[in-house]
Backbone as ProteinMPNN parsed JSONL, in Angstrom:
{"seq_chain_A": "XXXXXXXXXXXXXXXXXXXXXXXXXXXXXXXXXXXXXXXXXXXXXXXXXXXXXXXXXXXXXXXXXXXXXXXXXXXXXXXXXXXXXXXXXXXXXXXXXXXXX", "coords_chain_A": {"N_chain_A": [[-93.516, -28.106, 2.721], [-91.781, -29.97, 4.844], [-90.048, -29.348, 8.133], [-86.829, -30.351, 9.695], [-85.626, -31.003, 12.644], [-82.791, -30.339, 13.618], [-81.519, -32.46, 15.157], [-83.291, -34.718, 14.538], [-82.434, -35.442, 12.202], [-79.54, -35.824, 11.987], [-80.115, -38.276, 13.812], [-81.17, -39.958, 11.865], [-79.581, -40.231, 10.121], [-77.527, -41.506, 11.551], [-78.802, -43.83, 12.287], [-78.952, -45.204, 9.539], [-76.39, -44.927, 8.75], [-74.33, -46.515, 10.422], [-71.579, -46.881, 10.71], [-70.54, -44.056, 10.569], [-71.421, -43.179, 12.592], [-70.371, -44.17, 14.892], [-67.526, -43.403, 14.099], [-67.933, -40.154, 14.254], [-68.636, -40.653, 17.282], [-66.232, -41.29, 18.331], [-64.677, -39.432, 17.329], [-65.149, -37.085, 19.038], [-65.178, -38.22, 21.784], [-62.467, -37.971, 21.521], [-61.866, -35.222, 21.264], [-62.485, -34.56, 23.293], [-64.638, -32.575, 24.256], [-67.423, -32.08, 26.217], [-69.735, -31.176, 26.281], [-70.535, -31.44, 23.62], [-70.366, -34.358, 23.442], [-72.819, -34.775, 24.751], [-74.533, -34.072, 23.199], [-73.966, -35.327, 20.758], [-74.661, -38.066, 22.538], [-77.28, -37.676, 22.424], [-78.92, -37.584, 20.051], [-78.166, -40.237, 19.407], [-79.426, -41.388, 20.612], [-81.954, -40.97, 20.025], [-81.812, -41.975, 17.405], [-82.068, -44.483, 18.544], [-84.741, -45.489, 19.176], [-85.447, -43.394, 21.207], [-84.694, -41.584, 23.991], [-86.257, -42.644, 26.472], [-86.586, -45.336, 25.81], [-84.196, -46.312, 25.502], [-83.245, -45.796, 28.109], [-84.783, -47.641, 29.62], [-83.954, -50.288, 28.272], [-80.928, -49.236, 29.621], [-81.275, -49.698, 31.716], [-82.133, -47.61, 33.332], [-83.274, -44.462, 35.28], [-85.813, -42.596, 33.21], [-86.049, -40.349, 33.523], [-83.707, -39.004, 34.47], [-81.985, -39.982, 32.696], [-82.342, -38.114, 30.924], [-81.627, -35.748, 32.221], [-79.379, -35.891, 32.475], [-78.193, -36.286, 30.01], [-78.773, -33.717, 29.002], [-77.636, -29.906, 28.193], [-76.305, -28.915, 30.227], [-75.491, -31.354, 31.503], [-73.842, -34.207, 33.364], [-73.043, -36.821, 32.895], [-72.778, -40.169, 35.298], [-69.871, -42.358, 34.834], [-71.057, -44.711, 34.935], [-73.525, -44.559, 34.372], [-73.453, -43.81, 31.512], [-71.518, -45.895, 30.382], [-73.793, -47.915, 30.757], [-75.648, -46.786, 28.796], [-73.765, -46.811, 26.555], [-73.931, -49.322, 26.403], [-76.676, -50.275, 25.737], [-76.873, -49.398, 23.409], [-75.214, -50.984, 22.184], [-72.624, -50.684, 22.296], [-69.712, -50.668, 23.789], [-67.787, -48.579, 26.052], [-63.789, -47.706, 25.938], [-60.425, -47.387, 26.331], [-57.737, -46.436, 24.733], [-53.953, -46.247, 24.09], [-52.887, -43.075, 23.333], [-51.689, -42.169, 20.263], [-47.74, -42.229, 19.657], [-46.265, -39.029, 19.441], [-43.78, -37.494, 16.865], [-41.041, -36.577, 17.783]], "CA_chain_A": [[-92.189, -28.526, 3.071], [-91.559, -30.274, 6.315], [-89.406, -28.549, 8.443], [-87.073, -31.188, 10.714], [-84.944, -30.395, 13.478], [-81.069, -31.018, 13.68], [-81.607, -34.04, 16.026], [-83.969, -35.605, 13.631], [-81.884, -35.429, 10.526], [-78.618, -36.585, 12.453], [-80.527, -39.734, 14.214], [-81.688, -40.496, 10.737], [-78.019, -40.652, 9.556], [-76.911, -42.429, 12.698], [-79.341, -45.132, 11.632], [-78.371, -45.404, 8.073], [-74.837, -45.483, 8.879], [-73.726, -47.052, 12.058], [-69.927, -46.528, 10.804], [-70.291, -42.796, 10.919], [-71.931, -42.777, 14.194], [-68.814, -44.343, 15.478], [-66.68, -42.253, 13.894], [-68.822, -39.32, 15.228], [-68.729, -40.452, 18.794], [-64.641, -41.353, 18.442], [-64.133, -37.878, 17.134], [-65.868, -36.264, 19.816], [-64.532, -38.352, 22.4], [-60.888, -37.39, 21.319], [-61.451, -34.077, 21.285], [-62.86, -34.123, 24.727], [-65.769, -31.621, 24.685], [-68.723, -33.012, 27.08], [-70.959, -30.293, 25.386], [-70.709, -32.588, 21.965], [-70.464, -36.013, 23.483], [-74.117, -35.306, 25.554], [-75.528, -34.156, 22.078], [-74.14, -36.898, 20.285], [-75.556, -39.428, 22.468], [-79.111, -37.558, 22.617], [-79.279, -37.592, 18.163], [-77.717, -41.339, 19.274], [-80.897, -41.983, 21.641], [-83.563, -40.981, 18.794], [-81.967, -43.22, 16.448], [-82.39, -46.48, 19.248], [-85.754, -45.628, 19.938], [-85.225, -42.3, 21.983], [-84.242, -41.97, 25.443], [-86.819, -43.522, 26.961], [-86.437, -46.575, 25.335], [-82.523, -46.151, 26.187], [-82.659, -45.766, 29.457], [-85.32, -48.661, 29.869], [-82.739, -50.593, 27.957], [-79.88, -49.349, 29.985], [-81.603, -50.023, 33.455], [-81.381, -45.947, 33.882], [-84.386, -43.893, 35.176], [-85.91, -41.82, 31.893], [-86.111, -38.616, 34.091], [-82.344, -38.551, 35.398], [-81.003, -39.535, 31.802], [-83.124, -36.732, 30.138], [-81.209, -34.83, 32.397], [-77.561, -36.341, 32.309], [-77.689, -35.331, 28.564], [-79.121, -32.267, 28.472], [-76.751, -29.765, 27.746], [-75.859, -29.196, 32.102], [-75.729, -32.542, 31.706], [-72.983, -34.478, 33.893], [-73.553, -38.16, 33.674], [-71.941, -40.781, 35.558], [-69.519, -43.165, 33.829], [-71.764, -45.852, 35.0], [-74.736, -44.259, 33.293], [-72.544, -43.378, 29.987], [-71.575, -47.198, 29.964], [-75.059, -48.048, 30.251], [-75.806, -45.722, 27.522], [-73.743, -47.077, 25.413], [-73.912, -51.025, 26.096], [-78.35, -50.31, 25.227], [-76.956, -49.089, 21.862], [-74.424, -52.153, 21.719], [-71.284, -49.829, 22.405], [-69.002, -50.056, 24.83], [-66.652, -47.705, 26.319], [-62.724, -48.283, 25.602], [-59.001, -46.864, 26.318], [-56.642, -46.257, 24.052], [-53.157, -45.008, 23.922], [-52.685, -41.591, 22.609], [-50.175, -42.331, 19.342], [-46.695, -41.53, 19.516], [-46.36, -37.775, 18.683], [-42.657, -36.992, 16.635], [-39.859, -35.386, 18.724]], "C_chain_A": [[-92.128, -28.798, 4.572], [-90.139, -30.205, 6.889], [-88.718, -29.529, 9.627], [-85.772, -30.803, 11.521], [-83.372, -31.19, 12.884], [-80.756, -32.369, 13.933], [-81.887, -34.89, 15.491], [-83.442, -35.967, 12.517], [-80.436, -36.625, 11.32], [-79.328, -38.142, 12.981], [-81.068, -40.777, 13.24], [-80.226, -40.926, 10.266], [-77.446, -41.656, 10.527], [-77.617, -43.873, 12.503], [-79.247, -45.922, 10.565], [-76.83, -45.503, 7.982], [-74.127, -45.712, 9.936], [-71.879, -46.361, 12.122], [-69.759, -44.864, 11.081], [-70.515, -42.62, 11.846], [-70.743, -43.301, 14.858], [-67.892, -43.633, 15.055], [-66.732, -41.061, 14.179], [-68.387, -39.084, 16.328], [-66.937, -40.436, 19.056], [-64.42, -40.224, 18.219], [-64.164, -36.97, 18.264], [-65.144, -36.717, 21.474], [-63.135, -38.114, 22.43], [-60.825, -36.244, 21.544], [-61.894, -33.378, 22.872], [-63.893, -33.073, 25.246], [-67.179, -32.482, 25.213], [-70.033, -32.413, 26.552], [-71.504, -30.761, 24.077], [-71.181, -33.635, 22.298], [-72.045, -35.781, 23.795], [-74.92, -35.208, 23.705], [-75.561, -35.01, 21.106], [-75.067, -38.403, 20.718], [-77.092, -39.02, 22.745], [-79.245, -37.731, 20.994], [-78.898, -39.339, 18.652], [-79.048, -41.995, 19.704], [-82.1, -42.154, 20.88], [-83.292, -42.114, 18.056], [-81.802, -44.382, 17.174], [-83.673, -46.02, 19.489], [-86.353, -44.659, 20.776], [-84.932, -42.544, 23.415], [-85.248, -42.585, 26.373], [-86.566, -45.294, 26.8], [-84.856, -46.944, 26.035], [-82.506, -46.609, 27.648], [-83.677, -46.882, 29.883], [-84.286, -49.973, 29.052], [-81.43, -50.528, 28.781], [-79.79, -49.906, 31.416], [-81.713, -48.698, 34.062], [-82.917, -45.118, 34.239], [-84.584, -42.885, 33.875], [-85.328, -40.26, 32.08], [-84.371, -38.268, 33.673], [-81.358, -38.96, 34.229], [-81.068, -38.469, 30.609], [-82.087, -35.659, 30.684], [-79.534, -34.755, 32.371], [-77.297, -35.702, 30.726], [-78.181, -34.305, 27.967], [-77.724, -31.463, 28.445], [-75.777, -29.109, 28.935], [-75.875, -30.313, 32.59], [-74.355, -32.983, 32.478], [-72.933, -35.649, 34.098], [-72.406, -39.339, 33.82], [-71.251, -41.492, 34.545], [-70.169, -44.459, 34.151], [-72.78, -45.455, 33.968], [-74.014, -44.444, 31.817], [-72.316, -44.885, 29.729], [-72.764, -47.92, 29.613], [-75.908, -47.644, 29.07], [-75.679, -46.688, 26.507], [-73.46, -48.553, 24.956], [-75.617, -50.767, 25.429], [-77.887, -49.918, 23.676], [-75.588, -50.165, 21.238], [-72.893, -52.105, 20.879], [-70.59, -50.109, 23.723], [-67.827, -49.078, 25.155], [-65.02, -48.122, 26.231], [-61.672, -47.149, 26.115], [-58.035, -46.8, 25.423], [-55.685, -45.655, 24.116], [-52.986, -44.047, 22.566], [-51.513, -42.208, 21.702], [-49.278, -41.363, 19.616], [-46.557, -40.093, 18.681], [-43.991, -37.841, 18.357], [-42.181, -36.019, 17.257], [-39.593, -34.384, 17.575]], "O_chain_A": [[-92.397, -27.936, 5.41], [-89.189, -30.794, 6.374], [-89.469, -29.774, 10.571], [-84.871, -30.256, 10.884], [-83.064, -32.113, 12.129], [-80.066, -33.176, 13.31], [-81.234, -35.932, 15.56], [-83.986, -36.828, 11.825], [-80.392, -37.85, 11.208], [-78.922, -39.142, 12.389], [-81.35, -41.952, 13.475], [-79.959, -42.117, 10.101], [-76.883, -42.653, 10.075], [-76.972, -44.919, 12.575], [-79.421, -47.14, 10.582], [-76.23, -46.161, 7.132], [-73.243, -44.926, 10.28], [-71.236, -45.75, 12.976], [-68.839, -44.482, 11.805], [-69.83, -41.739, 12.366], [-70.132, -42.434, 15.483], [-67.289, -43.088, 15.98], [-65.637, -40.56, 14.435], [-67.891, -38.024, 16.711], [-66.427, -39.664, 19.869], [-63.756, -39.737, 19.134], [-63.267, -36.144, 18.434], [-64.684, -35.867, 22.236], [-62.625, -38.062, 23.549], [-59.775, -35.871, 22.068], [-61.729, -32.268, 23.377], [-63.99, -32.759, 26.432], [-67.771, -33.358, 24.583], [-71.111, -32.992, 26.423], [-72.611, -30.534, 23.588], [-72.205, -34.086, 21.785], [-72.76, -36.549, 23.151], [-75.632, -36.065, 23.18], [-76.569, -35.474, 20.572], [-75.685, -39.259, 20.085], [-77.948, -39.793, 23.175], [-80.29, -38.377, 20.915], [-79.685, -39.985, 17.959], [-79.579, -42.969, 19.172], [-82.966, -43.027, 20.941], [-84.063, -43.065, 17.927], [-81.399, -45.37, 16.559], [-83.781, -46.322, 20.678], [-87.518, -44.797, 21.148], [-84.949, -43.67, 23.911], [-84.648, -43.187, 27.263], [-86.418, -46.161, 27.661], [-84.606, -47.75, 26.931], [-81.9, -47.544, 28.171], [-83.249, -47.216, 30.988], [-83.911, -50.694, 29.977], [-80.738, -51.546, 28.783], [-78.848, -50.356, 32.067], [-81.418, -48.58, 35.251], [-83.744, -45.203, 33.331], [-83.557, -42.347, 33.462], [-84.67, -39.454, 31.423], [-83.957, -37.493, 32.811], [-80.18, -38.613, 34.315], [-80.261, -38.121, 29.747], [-81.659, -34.789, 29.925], [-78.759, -33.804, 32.273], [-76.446, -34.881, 30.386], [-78.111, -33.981, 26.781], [-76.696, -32.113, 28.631], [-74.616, -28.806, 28.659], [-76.156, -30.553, 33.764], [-73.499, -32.114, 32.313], [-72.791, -35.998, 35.27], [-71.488, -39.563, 33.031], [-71.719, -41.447, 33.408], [-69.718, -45.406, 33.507], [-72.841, -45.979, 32.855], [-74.26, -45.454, 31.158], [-72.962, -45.281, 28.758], [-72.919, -48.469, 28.522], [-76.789, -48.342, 28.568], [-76.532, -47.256, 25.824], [-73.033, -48.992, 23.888], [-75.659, -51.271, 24.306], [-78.676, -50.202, 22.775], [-75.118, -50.101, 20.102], [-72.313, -52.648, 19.938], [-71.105, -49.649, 24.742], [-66.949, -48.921, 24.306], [-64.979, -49.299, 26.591], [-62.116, -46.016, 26.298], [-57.239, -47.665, 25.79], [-55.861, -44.441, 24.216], [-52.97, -44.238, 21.35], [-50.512, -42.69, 22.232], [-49.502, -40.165, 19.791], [-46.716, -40.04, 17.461], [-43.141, -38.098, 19.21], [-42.63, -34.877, 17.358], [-38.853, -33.418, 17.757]]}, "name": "protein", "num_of_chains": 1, "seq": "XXXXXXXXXXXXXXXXXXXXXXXXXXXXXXXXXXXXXXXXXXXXXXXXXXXXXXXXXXXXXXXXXXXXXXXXXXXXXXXXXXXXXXXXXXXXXXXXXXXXX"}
């Protein structure tokens, strides 16, 4: 029985279903935890190729985005755009829906 990490199973799903991986990263970005988003886009990085590939793709040194999404990770919103134009995402705004008085 081959035994496969967390990362590996999710980047397998992220490949097989693009729509969940967006729904994924939208979730995660709503809820605002930076501790999710970096691990989202490292399971996001395996399934393009892994971060190497990424960050040769994004224009980003390998080292310095190995370390942006580790999990003391802190990476610019330039990098993060870069990120996620190499995986043929970009970043967006939305307003927050009307909450009932």
């Amino acid at each position: 029985m081959n035994d496969r990490t967390h990362d590996d199973v999710m980047s397998e799903v992220f490949s097989n279903d693009p729509a969940y991986m967006l729904e994924l990263l939208n979730s995660v970005l709503e809820d605002g935890d930076t501790g999710e988003l970096l691990i989202a886009l490292r399971q996001m990085s395996k399934a393009f190729g892994g971060v190497r590939s990424v960050a040769k793709q994004a224009g980003l040194n390998p080292n310095q985005l190995y370390r942006s999404l580790s999990a003391e990770g802190n990476p610019e919103l330039k990098s993060l755009a870069a990120v996620l134009r190499s995986m043929g995402l970009r970043p967006a705004v939305q307003p927050i829906s009307a909450q009932p008085a």
